[in-house]
Phi, psi and omega in degrees: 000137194269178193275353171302318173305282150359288174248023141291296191271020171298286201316289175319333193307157186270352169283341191274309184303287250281310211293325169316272183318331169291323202274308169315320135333306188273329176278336161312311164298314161343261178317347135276007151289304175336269177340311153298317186278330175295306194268009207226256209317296176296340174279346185290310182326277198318325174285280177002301208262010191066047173088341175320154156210137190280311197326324199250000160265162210175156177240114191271129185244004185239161188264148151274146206270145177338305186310293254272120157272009200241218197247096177355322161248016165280135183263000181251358175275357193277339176274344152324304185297315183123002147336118144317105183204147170272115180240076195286003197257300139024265210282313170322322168296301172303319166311317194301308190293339169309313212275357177255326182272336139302312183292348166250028175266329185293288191309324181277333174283304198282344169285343194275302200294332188284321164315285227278000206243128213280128206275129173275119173295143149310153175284147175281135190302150182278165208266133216308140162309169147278179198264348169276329180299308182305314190266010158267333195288330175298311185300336193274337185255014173263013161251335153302309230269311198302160171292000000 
């Protein structure tokens, strides 16, 4: 089989389409997660936390240069400048949004898997004796009755 052949039916195959269409998705989703934990979730954190906002912490590892106009404690103006800075407040955010985007990535396979999971019937009544059963249980119960 040639390797052309090979991924072709790799490519077609419906697990390969399905994992596609989940990642287009999922990057799509992405940004409405993004979107929740900046704009829903850390300010309720920052009120919480007294005004913390993770986005603007950072750490300066670099000197800022005579030129710099912008504000000494803004991490993004300090990477506009080009200022060397650990902006650990960032990689805080991107976690959150990992872990609120997993946890409904979680919620949607189990809800899918709970679809997909074969619906139990009631039991079905068992099915009538036979005609040899009726007419040994008549017989067992006129040789009780007798003395």
């Amino acid at each position: 089989m040639s390797m052309v052949q090979e991924f072709k039916d790799f490519a077609v195959k419906g697990s390969v389409i399905d994992l596609a269409v989940g990642v287009i998705i999922g990057g799509a989703f992405s940004g409405i997660v993004t979107s929740l934990v900046k704009d829903l979730i850390m300010p309720v954190v920052g009120l919480v936390t007294g005004g913390l906002d993770f986005s603007n912490k950072f750490v300066l590892l670099g000197t800022i240069p005579p030129s710099f106009k912008g504000s000494p404690e803004s991490y993004s103006d300090l990477q506009k400048a080009g200022v060397a800075v650990l902006g650990y407040g960032s990689f805080i955010t991107v976690g959150i949004n990992f872990l609120i985007l997993a946890f409904i990535i979680f919620l949607m396979v189990k809800s899918i898997n709970k679809l997909r999971a074969p619906q139990v019937a009631a039991p079905a009544e068992p099915p009538a004796p036979s005609e040899d059963v009726l007419l040994l249980r008549e017989i067992r119960d006129s040789l009780r009755q007798q003395p």
